[in-house]
C-alpha positions as CSV (number, residue, x, y, z in Angstrom):
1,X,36.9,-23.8,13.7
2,X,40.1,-23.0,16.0
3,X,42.7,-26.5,15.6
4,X,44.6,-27.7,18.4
5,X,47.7,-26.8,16.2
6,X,46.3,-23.0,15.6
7,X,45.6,-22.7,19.3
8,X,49.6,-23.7,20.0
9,X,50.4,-21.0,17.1
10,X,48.4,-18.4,18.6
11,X,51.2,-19.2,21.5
12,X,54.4,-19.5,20.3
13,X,56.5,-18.4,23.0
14,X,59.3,-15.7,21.9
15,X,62.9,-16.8,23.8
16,X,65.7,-14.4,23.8
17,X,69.4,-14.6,24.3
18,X,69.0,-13.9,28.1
19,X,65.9,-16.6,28.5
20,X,68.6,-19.2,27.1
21,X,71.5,-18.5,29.2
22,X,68.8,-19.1,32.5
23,X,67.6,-22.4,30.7
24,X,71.1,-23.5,29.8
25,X,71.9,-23.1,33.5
26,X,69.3,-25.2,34.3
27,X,69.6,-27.9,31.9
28,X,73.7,-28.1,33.2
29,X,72.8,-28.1,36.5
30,X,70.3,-31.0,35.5
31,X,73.0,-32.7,33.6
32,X,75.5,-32.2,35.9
33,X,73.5,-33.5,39.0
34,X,72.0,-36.6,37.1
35,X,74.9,-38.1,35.1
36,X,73.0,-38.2,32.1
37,X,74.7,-37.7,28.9
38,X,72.5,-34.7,27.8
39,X,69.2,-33.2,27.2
40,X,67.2,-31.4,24.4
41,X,64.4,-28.7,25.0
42,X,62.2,-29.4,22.1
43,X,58.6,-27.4,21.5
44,X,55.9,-29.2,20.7
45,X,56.0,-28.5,17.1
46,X,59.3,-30.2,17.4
47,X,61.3,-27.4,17.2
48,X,64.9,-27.3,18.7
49,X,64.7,-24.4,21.5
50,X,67.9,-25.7,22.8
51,X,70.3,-28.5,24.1
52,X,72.8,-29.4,26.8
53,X,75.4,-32.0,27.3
54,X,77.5,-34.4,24.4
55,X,75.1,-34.2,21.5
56,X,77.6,-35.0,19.2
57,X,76.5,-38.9,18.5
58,X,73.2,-37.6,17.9
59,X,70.7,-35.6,15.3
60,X,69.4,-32.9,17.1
61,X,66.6,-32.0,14.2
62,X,65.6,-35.7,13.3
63,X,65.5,-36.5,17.6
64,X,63.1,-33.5,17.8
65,X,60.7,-34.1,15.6
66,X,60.2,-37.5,16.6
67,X,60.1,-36.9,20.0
68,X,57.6,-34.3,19.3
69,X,55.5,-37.3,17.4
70,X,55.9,-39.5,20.3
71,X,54.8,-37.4,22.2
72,X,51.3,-36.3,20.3
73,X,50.6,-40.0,19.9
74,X,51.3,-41.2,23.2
75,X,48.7,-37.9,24.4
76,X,46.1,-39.2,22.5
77,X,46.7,-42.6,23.5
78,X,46.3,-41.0,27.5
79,X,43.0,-39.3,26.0
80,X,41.6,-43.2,25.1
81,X,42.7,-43.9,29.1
82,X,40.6,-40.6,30.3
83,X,43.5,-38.8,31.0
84,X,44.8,-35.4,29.9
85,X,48.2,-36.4,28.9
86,X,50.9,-38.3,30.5
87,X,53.5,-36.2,31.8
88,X,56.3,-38.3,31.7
89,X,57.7,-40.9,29.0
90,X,60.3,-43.7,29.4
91,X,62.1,-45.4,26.5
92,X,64.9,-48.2,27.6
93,X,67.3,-49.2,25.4
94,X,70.2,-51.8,26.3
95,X,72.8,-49.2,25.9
96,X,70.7,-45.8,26.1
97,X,67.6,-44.5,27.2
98,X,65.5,-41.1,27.0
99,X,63.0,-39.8,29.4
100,X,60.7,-37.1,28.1
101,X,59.3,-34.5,30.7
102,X,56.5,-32.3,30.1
103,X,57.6,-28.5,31.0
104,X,55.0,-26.0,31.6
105,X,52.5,-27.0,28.3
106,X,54.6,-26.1,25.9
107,X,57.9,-27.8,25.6
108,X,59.1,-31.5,26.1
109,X,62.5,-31.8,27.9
110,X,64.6,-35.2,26.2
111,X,67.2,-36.5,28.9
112,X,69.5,-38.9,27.5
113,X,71.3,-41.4,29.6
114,X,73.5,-44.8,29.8
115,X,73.4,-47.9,32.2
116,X,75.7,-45.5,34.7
117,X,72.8,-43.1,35.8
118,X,69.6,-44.8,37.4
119,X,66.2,-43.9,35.9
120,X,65.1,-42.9,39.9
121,X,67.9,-40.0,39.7
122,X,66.8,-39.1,36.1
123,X,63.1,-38.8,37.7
124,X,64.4,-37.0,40.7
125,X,66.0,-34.4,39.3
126,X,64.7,-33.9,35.9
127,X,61.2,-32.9,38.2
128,X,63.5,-30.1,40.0
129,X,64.5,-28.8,36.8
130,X,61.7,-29.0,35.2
131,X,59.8,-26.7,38.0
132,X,62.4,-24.2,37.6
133,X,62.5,-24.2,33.8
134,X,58.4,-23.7,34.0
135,X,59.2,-21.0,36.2
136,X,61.1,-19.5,33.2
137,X,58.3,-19.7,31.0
138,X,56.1,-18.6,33.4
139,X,58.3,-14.9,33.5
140,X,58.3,-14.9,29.3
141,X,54.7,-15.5,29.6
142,X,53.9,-12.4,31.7
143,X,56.9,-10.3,30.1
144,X,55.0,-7.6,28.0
145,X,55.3,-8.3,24.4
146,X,57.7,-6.3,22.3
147,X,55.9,-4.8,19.2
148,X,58.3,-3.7,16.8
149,X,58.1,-0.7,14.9
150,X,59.6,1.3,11.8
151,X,59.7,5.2,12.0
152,X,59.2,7.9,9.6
153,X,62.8,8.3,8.9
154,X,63.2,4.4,7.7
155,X,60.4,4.7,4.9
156,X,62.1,7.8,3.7
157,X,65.4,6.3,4.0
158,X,64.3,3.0,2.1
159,X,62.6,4.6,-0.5
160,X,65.6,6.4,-1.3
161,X,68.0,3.1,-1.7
162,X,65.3,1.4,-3.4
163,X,65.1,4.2,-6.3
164,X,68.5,4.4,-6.4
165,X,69.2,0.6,-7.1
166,X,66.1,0.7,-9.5
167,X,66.6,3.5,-11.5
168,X,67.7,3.4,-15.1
């Protein structure tokens, strides 16, 4: 029997240094255009894939993973109301707040942000940026995958060091 979590593995999306420096540009234009303090793209295994804006104050790892709890429980709290998932979550604090976006099926975008910023502009652009990150994924997606390979000349060349440091 194939689990929801062995399906996601079966997935995992592979980023390289070049697919972070086009979602980093995203995520500052985001930040920039919002006012919000900063944002996280987390996986849904609550994995860090990366972060923008003052993150100092806060625990990237520990926000992660419970945002990637959140999230699982509030989609199986949409399944109870006949819906898929909910693609958007709000939590209001008096001093903070965090909206998390769904991007793509994949990865959950946290945007952090104060009393200055108004949750419409949060909504209004965190949409925009989270077209254009999907649009990102959606290039990984179709990139071909890289298979990596060892030649002749390694095995020889390993077995060689490995006899050396081994031999009496």
């Amino acid at each position: 029997m194939v689990t929801d979590s062995d399906h996601l593995r079966n997935q995992r999306v592979v980023f390289y240094s070049d697919d972070i420096e086009q979602i980093d540009v995203v995520l500052a234009e985001f930040l920039e255009l919002s006012g919000c303090k900063c944002n996280l793209l987390i996986d849904k295994e609550g994995h860090m894939v990366t972060s923008g804006g003052d993150t100092n104050s806060i625990d990237e790892q520990t926000v992660a993973a419970l945002v990637a709890g959140s999230y699982a429980a509030t989609r199986e709290m949409a399944k109870l109301l006949g819906e898929d998932e909910f693609s958007v979550l709000f939590h209001q604090g008096k001093r903070d707040s965090i909206q998390l976006s769904m991007v793509g099926n994949r990865t959950i975008m946290a945007t952090v942000f104060d009393d200055q910023t108004t949750v419409g502009m949060v909504r209004l652009y965190a949409r925009a940026a989270c077209e254009k990150l999907d649009a990102i994924f959606e290039e990984i997606r179709n990139r071909p995958q890289k298979k990596a390979s060892l030649d002749a000349e390694f095995g020889s060349s390993a077995k060689g060091a490995l006899d050396f440091f081994f031999t009496e």
